[in-house]
PDB file of N, CA, C and O in Angstrom, chain B, residues numbered from 101:
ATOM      1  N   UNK B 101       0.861  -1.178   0.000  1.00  0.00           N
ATOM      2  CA  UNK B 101       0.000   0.000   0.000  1.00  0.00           C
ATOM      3  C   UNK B 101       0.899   1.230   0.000  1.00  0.00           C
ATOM      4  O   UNK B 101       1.857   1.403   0.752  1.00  0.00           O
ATOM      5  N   UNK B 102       0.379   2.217  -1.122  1.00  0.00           N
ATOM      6  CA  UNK B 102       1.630   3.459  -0.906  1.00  0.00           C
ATOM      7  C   UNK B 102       0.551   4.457  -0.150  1.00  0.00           C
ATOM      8  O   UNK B 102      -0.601   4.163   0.168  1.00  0.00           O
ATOM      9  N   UNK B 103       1.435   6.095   0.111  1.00  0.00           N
ATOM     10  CA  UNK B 103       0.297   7.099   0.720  1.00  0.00           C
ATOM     11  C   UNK B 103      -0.602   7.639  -0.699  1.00  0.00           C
ATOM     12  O   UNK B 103      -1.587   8.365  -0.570  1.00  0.00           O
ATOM     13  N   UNK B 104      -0.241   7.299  -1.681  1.00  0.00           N
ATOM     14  CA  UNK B 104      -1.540   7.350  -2.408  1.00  0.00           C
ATOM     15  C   UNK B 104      -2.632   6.754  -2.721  1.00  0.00           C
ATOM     16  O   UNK B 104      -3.484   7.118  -3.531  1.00  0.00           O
ATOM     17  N   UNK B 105      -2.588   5.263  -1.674  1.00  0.00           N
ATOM     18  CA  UNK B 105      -3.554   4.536  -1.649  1.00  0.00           C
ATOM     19  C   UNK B 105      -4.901   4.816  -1.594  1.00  0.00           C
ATOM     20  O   UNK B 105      -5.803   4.187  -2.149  1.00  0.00           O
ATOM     21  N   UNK B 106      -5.017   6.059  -0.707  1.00  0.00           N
ATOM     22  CA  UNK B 106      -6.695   6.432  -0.096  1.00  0.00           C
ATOM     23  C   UNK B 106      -6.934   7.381  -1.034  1.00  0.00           C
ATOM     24  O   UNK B 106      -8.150   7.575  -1.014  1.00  0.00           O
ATOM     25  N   UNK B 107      -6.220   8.348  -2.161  1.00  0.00           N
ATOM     26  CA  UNK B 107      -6.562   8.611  -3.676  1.00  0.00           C
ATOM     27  C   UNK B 107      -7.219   7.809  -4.445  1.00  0.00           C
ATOM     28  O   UNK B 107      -8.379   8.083  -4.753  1.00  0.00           O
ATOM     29  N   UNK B 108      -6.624   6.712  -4.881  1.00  0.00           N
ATOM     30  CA  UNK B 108      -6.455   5.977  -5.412  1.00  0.00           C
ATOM     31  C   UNK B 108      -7.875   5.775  -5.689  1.00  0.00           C
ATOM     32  O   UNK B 108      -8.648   6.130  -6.580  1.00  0.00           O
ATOM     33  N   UNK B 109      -7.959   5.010  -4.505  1.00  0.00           N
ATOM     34  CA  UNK B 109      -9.263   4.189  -4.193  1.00  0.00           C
ATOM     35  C   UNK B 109     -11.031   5.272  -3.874  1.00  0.00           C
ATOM     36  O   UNK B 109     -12.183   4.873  -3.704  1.00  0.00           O
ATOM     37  N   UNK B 110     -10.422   6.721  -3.922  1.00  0.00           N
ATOM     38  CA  UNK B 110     -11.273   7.821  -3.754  1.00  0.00           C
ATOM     39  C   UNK B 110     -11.845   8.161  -5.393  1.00  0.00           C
ATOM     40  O   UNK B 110     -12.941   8.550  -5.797  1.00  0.00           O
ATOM     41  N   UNK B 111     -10.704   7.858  -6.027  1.00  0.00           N
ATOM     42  CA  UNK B 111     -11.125   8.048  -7.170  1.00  0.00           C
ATOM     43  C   UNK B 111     -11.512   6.890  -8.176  1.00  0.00           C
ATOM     44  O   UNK B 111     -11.929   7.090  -9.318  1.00  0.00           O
ATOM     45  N   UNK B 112     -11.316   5.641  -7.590  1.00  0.00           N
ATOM     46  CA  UNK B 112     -12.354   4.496  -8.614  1.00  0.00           C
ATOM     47  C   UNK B 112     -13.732   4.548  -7.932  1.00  0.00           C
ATOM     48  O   UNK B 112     -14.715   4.466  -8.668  1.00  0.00           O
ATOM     49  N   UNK B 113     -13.954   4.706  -6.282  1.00  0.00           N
ATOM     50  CA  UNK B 113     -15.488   4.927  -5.756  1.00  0.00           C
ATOM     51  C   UNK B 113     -16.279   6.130  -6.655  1.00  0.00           C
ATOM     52  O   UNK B 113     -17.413   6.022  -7.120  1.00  0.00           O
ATOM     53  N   UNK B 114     -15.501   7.149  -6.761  1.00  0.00           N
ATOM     54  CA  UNK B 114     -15.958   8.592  -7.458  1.00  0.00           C
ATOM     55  C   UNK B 114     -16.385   8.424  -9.148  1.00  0.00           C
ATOM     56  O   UNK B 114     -17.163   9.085  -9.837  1.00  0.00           O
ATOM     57  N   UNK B 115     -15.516   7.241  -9.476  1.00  0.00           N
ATOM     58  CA  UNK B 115     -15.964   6.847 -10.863  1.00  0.00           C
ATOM     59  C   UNK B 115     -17.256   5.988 -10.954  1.00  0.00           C
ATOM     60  O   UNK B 115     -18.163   5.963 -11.786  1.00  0.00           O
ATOM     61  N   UNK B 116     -17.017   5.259  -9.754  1.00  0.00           N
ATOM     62  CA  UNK B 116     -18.387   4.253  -9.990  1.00  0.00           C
ATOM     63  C   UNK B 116     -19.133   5.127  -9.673  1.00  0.00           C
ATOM     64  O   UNK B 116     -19.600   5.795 -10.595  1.00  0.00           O
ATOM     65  N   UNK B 117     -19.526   5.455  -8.301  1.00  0.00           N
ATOM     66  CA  UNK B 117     -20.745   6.219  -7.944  1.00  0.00           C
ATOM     67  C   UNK B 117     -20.755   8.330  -7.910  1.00  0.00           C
ATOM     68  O   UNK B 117     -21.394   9.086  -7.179  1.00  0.00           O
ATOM     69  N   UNK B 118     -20.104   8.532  -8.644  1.00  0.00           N
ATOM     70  CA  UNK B 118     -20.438  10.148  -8.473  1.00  0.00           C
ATOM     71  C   UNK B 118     -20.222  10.667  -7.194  1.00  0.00           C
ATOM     72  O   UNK B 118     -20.900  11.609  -6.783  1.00  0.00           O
ATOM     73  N   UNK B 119     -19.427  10.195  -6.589  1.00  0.00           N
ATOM     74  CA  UNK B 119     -18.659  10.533  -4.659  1.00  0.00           C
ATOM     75  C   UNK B 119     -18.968  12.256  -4.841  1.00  0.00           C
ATOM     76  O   UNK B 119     -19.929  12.908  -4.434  1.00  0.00           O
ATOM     77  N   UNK B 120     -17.927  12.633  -5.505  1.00  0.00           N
ATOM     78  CA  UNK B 120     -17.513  13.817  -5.321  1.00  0.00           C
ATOM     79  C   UNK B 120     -18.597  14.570  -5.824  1.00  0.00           C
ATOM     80  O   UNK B 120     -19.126  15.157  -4.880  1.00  0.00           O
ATOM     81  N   UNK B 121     -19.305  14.872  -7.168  1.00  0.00           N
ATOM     82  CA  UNK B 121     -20.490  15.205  -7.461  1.00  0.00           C
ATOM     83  C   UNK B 121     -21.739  15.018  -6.326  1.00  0.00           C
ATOM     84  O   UNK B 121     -22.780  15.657  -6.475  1.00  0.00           O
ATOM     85  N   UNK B 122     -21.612  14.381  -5.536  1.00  0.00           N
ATOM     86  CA  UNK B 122     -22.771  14.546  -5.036  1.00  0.00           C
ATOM     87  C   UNK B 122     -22.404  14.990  -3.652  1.00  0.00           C
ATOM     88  O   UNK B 122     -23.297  15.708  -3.200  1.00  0.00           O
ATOM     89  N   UNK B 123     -21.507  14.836  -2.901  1.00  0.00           N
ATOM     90  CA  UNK B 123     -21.152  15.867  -2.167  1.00  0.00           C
ATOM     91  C   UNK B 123     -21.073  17.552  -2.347  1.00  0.00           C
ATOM     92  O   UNK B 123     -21.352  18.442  -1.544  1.00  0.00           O
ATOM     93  N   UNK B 124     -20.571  17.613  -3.754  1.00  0.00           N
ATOM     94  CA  UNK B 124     -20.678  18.787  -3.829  1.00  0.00           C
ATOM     95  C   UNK B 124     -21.774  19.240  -3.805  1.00  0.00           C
ATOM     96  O   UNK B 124     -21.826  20.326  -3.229  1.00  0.00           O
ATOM     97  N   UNK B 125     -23.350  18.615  -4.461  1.00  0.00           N
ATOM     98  CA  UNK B 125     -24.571  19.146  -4.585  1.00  0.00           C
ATOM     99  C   UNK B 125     -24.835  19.168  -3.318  1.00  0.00           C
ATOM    100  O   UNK B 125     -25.535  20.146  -3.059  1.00  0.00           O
ATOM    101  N   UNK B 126     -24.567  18.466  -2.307  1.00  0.00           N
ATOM    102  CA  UNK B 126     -25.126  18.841  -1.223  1.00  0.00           C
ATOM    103  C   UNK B 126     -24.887  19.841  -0.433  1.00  0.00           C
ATOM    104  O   UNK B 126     -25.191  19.674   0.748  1.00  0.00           O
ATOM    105  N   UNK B 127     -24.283  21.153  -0.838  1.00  0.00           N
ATOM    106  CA  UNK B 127     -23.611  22.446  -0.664  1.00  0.00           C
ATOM    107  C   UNK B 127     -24.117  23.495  -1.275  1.00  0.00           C
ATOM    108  O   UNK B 127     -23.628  24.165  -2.184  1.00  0.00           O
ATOM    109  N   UNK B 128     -25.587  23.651  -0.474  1.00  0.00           N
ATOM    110  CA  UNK B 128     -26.492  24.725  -1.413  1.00  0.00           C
ATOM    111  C   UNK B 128     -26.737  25.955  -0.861  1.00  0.00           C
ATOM    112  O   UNK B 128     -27.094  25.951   0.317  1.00  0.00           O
ATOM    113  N   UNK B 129     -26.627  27.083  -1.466  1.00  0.00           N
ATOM    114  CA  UNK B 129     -27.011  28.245  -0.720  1.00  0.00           C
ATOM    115  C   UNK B 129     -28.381  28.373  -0.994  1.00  0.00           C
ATOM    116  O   UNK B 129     -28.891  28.447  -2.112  1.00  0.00           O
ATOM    117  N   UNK B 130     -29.345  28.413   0.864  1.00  0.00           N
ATOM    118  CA  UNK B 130     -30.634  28.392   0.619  1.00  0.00           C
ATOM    119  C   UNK B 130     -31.306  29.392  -0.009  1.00  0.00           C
ATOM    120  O   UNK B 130     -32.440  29.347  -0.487  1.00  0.00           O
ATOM    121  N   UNK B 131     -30.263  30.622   0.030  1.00  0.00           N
ATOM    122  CA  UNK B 131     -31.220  31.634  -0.786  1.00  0.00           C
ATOM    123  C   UNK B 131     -31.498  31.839  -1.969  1.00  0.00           C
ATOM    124  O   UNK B 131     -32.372  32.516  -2.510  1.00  0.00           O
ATOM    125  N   UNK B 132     -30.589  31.127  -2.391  1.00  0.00           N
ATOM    126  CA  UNK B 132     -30.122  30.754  -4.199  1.00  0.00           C
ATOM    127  C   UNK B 132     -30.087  29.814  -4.272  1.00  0.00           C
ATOM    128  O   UNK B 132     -28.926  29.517  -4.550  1.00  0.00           O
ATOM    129  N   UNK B 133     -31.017  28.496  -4.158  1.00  0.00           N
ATOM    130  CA  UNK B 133     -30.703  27.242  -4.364  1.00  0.00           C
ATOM    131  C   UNK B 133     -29.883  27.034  -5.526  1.00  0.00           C
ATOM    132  O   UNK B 133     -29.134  26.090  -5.277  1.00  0.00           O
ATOM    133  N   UNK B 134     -29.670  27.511  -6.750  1.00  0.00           N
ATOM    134  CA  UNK B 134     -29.148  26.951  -8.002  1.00  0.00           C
ATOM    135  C   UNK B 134     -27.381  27.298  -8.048  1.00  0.00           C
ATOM    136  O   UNK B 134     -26.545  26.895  -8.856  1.00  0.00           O
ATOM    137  N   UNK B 135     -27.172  28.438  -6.531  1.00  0.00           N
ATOM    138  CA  UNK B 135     -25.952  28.123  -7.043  1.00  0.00           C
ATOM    139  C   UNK B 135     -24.999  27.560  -5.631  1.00  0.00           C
ATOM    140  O   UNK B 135     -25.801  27.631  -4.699  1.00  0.00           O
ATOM    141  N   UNK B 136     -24.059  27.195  -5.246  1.00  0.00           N
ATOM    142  CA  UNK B 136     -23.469  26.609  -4.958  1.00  0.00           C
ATOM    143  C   UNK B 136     -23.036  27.517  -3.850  1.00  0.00           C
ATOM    144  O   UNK B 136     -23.017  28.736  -4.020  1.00  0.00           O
ATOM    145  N   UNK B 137     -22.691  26.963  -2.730  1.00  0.00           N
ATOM    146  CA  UNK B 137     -21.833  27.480  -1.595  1.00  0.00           C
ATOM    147  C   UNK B 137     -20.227  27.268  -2.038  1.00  0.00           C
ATOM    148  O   UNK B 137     -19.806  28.039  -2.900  1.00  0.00           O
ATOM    149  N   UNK B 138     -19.986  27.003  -1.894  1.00  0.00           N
ATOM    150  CA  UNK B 138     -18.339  26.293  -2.434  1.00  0.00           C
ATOM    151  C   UNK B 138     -18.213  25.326  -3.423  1.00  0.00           C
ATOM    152  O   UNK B 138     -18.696  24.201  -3.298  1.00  0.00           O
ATOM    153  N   UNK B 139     -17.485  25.761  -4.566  1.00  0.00           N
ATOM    154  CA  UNK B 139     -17.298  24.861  -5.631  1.00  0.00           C
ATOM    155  C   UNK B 139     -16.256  24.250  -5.468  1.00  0.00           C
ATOM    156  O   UNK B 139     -15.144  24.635  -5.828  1.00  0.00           O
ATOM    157  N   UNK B 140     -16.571  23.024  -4.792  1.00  0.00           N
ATOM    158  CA  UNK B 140     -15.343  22.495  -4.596  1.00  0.00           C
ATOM    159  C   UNK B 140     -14.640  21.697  -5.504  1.00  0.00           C
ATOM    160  O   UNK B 140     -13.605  21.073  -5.269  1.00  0.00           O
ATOM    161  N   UNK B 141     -15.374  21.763  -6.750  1.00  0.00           N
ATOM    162  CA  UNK B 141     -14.729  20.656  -7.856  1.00  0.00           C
ATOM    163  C   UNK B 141     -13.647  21.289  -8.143  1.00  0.00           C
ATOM    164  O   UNK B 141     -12.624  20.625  -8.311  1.00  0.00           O
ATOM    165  N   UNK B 142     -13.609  22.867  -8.279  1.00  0.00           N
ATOM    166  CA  UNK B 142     -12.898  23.503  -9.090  1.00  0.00           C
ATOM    167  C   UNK B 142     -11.541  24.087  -7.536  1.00  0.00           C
ATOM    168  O   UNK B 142     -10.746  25.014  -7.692  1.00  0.00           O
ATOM    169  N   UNK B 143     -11.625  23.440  -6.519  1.00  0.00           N
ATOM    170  CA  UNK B 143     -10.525  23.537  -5.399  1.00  0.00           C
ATOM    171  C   UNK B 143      -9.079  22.441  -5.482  1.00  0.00           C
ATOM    172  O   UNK B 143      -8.149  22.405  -4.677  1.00  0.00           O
ATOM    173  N   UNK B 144      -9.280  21.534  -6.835  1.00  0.00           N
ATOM    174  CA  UNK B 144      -8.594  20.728  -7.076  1.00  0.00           C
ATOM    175  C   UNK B 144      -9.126  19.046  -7.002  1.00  0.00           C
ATOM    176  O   UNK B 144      -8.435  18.187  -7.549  1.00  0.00           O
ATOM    177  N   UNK B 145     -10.247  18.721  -6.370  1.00  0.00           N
ATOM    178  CA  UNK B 145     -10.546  17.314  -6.863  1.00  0.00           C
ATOM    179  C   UNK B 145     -10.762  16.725  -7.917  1.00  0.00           C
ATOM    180  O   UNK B 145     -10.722  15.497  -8.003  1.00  0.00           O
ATOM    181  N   UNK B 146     -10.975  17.360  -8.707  1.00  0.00           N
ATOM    182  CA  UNK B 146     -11.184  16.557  -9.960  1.00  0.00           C
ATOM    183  C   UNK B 146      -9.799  16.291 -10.838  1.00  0.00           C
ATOM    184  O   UNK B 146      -9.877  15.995 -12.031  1.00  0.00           O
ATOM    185  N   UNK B 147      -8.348  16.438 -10.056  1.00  0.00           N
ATOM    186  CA  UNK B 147      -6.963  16.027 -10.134  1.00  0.00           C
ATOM    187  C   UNK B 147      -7.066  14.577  -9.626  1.00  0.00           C
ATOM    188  O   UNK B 147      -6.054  13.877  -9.663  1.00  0.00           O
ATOM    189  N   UNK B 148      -8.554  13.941  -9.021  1.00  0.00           N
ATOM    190  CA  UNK B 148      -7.883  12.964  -8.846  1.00  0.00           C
ATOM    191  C   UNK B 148      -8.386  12.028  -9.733  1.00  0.00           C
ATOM    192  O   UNK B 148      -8.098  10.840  -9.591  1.00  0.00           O
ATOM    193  N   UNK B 149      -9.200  12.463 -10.751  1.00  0.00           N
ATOM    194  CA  UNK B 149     -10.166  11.706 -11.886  1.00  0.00           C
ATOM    195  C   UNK B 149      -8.870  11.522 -12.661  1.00  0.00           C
ATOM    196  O   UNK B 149      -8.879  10.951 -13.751  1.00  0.00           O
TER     197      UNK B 149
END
């Protein structure tokens, strides 16, 4: 096992099931439902796709 193991494996769960996508939707500003509290895709996770 290296320390990129828990990457690794973050990003074949994220492929099967949409991990990260749907965490992110769950980050809504109630006053604006449509847009986003923190975009976190664009904070660097999607480096691990």
């Amino acid at each position: 096992m290296t320390t990129d193991g828990g990457a690794l494996l973050l990003r074949q769960v994220d492929r099967k099931i949409g991990l990260l996508k749907r965490l992110v939707d769950g980050f809504r500003d109630a006053r604006q439902p449509e847009r986003r509290l923190v975009n976190w895709l664009s904070l660097g996770l999607p480096s691990l796709t």
